[in-house]
C-alpha positions in Angstrom: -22.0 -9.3 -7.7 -22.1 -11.2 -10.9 -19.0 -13.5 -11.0 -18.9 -13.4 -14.5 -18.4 -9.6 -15.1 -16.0 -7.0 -14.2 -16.6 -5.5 -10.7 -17.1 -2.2 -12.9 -14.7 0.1 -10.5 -12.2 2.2 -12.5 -8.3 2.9 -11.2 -8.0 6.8 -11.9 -4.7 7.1 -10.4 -2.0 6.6 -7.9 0.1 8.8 -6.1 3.2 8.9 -3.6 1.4 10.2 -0.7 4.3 10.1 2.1 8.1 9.4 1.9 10.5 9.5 4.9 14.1 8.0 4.4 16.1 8.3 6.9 19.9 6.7 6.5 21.4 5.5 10.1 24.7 4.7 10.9 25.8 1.6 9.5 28.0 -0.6 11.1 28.5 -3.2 8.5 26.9 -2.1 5.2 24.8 -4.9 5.3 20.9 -5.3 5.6 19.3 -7.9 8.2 18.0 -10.7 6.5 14.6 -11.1 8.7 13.4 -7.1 8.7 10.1 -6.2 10.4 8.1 -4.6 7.8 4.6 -3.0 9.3 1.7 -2.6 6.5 -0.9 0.4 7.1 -4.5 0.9 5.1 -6.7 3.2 5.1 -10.0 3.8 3.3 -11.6 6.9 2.9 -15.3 7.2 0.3 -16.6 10.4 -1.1 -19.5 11.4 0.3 -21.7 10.3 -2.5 -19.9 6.6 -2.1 -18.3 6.9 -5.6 -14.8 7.4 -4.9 -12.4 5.5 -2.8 -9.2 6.9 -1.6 -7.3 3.9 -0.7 -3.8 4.5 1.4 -1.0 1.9 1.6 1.6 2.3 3.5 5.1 0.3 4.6 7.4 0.8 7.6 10.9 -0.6 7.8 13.0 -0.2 10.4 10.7 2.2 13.0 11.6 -0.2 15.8 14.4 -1.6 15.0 17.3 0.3 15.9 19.5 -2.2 13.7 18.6 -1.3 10.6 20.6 0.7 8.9 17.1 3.2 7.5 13.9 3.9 8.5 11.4 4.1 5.3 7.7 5.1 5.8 6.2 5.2 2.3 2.4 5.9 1.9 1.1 5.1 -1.5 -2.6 6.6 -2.7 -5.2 5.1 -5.0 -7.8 6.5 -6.3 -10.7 4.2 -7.9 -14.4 5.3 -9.0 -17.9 3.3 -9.7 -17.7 3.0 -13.5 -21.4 4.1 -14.3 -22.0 2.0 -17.1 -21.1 -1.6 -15.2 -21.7 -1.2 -12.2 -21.1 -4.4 -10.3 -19.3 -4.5 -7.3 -20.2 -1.4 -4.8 -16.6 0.4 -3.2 -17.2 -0.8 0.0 -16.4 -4.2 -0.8 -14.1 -3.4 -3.1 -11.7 -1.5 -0.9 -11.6 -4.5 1.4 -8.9 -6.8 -1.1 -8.6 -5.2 -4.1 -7.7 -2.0 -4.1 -4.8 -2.8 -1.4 -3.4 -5.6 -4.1 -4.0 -3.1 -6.9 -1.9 -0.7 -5.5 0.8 -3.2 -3.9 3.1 -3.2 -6.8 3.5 0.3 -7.0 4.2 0.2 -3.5 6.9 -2.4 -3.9 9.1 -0.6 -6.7 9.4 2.6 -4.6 10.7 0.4 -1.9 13.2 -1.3 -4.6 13.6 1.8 -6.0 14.8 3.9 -3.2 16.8 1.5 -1.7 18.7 1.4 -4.6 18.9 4.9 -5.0 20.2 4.9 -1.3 23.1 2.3 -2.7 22.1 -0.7 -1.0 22.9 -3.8 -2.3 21.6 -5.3 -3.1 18.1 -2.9 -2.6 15.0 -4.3 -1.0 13.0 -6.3 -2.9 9.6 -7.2 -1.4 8.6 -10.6 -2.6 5.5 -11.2 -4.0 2.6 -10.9 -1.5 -1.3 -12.4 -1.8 -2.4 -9.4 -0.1 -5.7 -10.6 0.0 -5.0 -13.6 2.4 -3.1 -11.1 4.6 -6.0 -8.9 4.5 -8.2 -12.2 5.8 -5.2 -12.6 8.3 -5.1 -8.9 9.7 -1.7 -8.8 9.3 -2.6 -4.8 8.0 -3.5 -2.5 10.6 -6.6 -0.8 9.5 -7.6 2.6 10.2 -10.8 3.9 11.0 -12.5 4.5 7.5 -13.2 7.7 7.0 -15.5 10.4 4.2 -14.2 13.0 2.3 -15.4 15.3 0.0 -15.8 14.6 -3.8 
């Protein structure tokens, strides 16, 4: 890869793959202030190697009966090899990137449907350097995965 050019991968979209809210008894209308949040990714390439379907997901509250919701969100990029720079091949790409191009999209639905739920104040996810957390493992990576173009 040629440091000085764009990688020469295109972000053609990104969807809300999965949503489940689920609203538990509360006993004091407040949220814990040390939640376990669980990060998911999974990669799946076209056939040909020219698409990436990147998955991020979030879990809050799945085992931890104290919380007053459980949120599993799943959020879906979809990149390509742009044809005319080609730079950086998918594979590699898929590794940091595409999980911190797709991490803020990720985070407003989580503010946003908090809020919506009337907590308050809603979750905010702080800033994250996803890729030093990819570096760390602190994502649980699925198997990767082909699909058809």
């Amino acid at each position: 890869m040629d440091a000085n050019k764009e990688p020469g991968i295109l972000f053609n979209n990104v969807m809300l793959q999965k949503c489940n809210f689920e609203l538990r008894a509360v006993k004091d209308g407040s949220l814990k202030k040390n939640m376990k949040i669980d990060f998911k990714i999974n990669n799946r390439f076209s056939e040909n190697k020219e698409k990436l379907f990147t998955d991020l997901g979030i879990s809050i509250g799945k085992e931890d009966a104290e919380m007053p919701f459980l949120l599993e969100v799943v959020m879906t990029g979809i990149f390509s090899v742009d044809e005319k720079n080609i730079n950086l091949n998918l594979e590699t790409f898929s590794k940091n990137n595409a999980p911190a191009i797709i991490f803020p999209y990720l985070r407003e639905f989580v503010t946003n449907i908090t809020s919506r739920a009337n907590f308050k104040p809603p979750i905010i996810l702080p800033p994250m350097n996803i890729v030093k957390m990819m570096t760390e493992r602190k994502f649980d990576e699925t198997k990767k995965e082909h699909v058809e173009n």
